[in-house]
C-alpha positions as CSV (number, residue, x, y, z in Angstrom):
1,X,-45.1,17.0,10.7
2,X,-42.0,14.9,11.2
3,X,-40.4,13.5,8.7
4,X,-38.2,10.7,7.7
5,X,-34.3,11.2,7.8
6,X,-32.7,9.9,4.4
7,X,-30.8,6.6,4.8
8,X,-26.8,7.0,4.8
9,X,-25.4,6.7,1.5
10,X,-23.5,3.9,1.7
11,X,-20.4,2.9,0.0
12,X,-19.5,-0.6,-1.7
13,X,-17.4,-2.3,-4.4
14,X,-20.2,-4.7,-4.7
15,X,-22.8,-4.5,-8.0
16,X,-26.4,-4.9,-7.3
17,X,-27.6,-8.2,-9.0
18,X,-31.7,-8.7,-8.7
19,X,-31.5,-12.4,-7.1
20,X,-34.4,-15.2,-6.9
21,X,-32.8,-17.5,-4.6
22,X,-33.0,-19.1,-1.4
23,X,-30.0,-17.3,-0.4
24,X,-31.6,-13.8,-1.1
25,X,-34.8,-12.3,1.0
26,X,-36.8,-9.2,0.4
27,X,-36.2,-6.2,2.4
28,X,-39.2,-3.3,2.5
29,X,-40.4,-5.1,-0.5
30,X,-38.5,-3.3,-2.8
31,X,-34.9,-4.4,-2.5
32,X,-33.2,-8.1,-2.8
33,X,-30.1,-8.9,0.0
34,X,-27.8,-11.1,-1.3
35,X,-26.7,-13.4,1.8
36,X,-24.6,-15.7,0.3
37,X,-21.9,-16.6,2.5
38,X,-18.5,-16.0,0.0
39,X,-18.2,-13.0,-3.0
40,X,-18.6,-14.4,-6.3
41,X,-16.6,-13.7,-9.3
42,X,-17.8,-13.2,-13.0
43,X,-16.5,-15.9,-15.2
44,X,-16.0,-17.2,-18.7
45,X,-14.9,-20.9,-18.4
46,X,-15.9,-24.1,-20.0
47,X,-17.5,-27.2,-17.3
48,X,-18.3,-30.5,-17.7
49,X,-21.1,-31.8,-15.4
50,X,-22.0,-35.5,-15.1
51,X,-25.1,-36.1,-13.3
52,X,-26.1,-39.4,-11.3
53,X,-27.5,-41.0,-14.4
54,X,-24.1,-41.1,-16.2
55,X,-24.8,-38.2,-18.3
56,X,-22.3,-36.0,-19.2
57,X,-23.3,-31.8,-20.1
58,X,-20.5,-29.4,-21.3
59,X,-22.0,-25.8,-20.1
60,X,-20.1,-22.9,-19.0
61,X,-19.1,-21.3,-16.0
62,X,-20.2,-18.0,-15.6
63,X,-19.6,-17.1,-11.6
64,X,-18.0,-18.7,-9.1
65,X,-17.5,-18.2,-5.2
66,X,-15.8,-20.6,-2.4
67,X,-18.9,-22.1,-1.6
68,X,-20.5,-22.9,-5.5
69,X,-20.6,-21.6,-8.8
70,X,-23.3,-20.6,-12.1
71,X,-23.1,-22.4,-15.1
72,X,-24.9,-21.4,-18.3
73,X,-26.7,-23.8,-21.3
74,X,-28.8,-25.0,-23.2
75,X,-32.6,-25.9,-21.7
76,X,-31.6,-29.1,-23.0
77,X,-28.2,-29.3,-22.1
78,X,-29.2,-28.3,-18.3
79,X,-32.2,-30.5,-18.2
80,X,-30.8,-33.8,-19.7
81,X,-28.7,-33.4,-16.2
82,X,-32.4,-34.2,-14.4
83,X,-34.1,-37.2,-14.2
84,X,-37.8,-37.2,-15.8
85,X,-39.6,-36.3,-12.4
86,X,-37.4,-33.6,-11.9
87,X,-38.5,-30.0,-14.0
88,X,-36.0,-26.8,-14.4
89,X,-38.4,-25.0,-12.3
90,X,-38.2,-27.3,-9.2
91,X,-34.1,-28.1,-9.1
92,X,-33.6,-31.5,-8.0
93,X,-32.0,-32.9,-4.7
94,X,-29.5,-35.4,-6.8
95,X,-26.3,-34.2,-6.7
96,X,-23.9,-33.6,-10.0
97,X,-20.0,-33.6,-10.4
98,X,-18.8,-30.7,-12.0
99,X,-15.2,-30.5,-13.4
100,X,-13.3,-27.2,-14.8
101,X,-10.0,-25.9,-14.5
102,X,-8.1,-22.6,-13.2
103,X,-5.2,-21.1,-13.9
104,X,-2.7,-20.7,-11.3
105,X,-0.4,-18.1,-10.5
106,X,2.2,-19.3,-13.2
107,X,-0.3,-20.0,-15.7
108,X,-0.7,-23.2,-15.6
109,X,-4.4,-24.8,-15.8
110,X,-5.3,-27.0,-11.9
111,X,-7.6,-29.0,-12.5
112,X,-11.6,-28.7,-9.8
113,X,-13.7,-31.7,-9.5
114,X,-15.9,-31.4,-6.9
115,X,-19.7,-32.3,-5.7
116,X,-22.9,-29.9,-5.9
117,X,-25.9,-30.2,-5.2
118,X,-28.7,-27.5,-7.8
119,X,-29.4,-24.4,-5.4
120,X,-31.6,-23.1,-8.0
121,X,-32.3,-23.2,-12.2
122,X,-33.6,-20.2,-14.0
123,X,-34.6,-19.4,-17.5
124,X,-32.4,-16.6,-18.7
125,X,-33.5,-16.2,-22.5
126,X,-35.1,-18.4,-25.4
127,X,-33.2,-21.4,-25.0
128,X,-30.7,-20.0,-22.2
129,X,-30.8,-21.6,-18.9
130,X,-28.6,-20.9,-15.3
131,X,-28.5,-23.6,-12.7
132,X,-27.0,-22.3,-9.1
133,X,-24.4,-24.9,-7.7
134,X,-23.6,-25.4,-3.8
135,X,-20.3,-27.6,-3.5
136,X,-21.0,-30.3,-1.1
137,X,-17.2,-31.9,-1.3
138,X,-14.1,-31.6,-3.0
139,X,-12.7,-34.8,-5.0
140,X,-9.7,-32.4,-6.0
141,X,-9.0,-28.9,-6.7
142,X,-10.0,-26.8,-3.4
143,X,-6.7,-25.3,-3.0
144,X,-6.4,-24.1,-6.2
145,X,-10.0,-22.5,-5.9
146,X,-8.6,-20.9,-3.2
147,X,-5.9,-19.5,-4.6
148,X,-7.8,-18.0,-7.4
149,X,-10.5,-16.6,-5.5
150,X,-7.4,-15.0,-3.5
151,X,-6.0,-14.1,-6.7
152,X,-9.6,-12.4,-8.1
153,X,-10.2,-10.8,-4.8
154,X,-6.5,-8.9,-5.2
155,X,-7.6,-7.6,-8.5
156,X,-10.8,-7.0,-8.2
């Protein structure tokens, strides 16, 4: 009776997150591949997001990568951002401005303003809510992502 080599151990700096997105896919129906383009880095930092409508959210940023970013709130913080067709569980197609700032390598706080579009929204607890963000374009601020990401990947 043959049986089945064990799989290579395999080494990484990367934690194991279970994912629900369209950037994830299941593998022998058991594990979650995260194939997100850039690495994302855990964060702590206050955003404001304005939607189409005008409205304007404070919410806070609690990842972000080269290609988009998490931010946490309310359920109704995150869904005032929606128009009335649109439902947390179905993110919508409209796009949203989100503005934060980084600190630079002297300190100093850069203003990001850029364009996303809602990858995904999940309910985390009671009245805690995630929305997944894809940047679309920057209106200012990509270099200093950059450097930051540079920066977090050096000490990470």
């Amino acid at each position: 009776m043959a049986t089945k080599p064990a799989p290579p151990e395999i080494e990484s700096s990367f934690l194991c997150e279970n994912l629900e997105t369209p950037h994830s896919q299941r593998v022998e129906s058991s594990f979650l591949v995260d194939l997100r383009r850039h690495p994302r880095y855990d964060t702590d930092l206050p955003a404001e997001v304005v939607a189409e409508s005008g409205e304007r959210v404070s919410a806070t940023m609690t990842n972000i990568s080269l290609s988009g970013l998490r931010l946490e709130g309310s359920g109704q913080a995150i869904g005032s951002l929606f128009s009335k067709r649109d439902s947390l569980d179905q993110p919508p197609s409209t796009s949203l401005h989100v503005s934060f700032s980084l600190p630079d390598d002297s300190g100093h706080l850069v203003a990001v303003k850029v364009q996303s579009r809602v990858v995904y929204t999940r309910r985390e607890s009671d009245d805690v809510y995630h929305a997944g963000m894809e940047f679309i374009a920057f209106d200012e601020g990509e270099d200093a992502l950059e450097e930051y990401l540079l920066y977090r990947r050096g000490t990470g």
